[in-house]
C-alpha positions in Angstrom: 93.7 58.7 -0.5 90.6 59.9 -2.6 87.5 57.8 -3.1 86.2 57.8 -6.4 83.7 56.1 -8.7 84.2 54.5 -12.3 83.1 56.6 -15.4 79.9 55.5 -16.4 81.8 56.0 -19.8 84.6 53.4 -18.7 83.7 49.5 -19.7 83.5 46.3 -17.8 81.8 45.3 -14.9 82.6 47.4 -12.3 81.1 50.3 -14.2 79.5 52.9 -11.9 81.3 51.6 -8.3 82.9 53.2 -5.8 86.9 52.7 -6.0 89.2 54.1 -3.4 92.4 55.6 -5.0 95.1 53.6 -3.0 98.7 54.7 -5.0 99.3 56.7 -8.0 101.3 54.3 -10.6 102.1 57.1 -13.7 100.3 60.3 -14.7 97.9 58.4 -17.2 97.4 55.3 -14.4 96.1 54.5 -10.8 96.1 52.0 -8.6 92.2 51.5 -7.1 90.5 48.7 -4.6 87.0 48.9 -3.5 87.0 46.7 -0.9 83.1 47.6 -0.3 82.2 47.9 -3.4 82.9 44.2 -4.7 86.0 45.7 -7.2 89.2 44.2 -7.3 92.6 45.6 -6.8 93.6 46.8 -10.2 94.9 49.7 -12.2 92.9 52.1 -13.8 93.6 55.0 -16.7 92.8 58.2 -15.0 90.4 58.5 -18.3 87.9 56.1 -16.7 87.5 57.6 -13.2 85.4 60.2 -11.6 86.8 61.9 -8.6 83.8 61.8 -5.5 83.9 64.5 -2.5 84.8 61.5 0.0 88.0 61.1 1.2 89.4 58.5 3.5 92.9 58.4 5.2 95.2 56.0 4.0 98.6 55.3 3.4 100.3 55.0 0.0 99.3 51.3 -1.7 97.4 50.3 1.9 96.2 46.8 2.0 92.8 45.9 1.0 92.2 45.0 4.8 93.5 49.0 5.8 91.2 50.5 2.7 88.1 48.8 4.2 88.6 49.6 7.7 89.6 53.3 6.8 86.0 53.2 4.7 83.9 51.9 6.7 85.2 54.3 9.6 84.4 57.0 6.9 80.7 55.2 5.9 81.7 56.0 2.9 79.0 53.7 1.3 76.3 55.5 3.3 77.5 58.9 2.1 77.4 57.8 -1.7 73.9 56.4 -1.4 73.0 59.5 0.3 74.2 61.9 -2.4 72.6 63.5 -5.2 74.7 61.7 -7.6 74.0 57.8 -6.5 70.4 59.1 -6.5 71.0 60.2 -10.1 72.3 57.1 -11.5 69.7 54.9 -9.4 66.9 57.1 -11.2 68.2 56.3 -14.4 69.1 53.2 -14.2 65.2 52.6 -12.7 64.0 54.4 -15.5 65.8 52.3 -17.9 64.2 49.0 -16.6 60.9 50.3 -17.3 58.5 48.2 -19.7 56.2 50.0 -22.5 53.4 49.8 -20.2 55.2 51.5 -17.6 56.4 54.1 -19.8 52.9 54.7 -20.6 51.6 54.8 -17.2 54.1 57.3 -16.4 53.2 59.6 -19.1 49.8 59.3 -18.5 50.6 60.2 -14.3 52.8 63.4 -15.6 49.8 64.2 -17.7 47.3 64.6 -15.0 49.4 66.3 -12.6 50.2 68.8 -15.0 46.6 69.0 -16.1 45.9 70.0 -12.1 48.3 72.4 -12.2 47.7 74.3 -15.0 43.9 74.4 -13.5 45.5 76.2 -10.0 47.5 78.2 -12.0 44.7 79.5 -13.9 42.6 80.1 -11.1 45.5 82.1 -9.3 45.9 84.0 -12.6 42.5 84.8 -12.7 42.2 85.9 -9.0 44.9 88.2 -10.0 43.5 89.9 -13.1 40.2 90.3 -11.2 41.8 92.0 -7.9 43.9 94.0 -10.9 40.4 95.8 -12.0 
């Protein structure tokens, strides 16, 4: 079977968690549990999911108790919150519980350090021209 995660485009409230793809139910539909993940045995269109990388070795429509010894075998989990992507959407969604204030600290914190690097960069440019001459 193939682990993936919900669309952050698909609705409800298992938006963004992993799902393990336990049997294929149409072309438009799949049967997904995420034992780990806190997300149900249910169907989902094919529209909503997002394939992952991680796979884990099951058999077709495998019991929720099979899925979550299979994934933790795998550390699945571990390998999502290791990966780019989880980092990704972690960023954002820390970024989105910012308040004004911390928005403003922020900018002001990108602010300096791109005042001290524009300062090095000068100097190295103007090391440069000089040993040019």
């Amino acid at each position: 079977a193939v682990v993936s995660t919900q669309s952050t485009g698909a609705h409800g409230d298992d938006k963004g968690k992993l799902v393990a793809i336990v049997d294929v139910i149409d072309q438009n539909r799949a049967l997904v549990d995420g034992p780990c993940s806190g997300v149900g045995r249910k169907d989902i269109n094919f529209k909503a999911l997002h394939l992952t990388p991680f796979t884990i070795p099951i058999a077709h429509s495998a019991r929720s108790g099979a899925v979550r010894k299979a994934w933790e075998k795998a550390e699945v989990t571990k390998k999502w919150s290791e990966s780019t992507w989880a980092k990704k959407l972690a960023s954002r969604e820390k970024r989105s519980q910012l308040s004004d204030f911390d928005r403003f600290k922020l900018m002001k914190a990108k602010q300096a350090r791109n005042r001290i690097i524009n300062i090095e960069f000068g100097k190295l440019r103007n090391a440069a021209r000089k040993a040019k001459k």
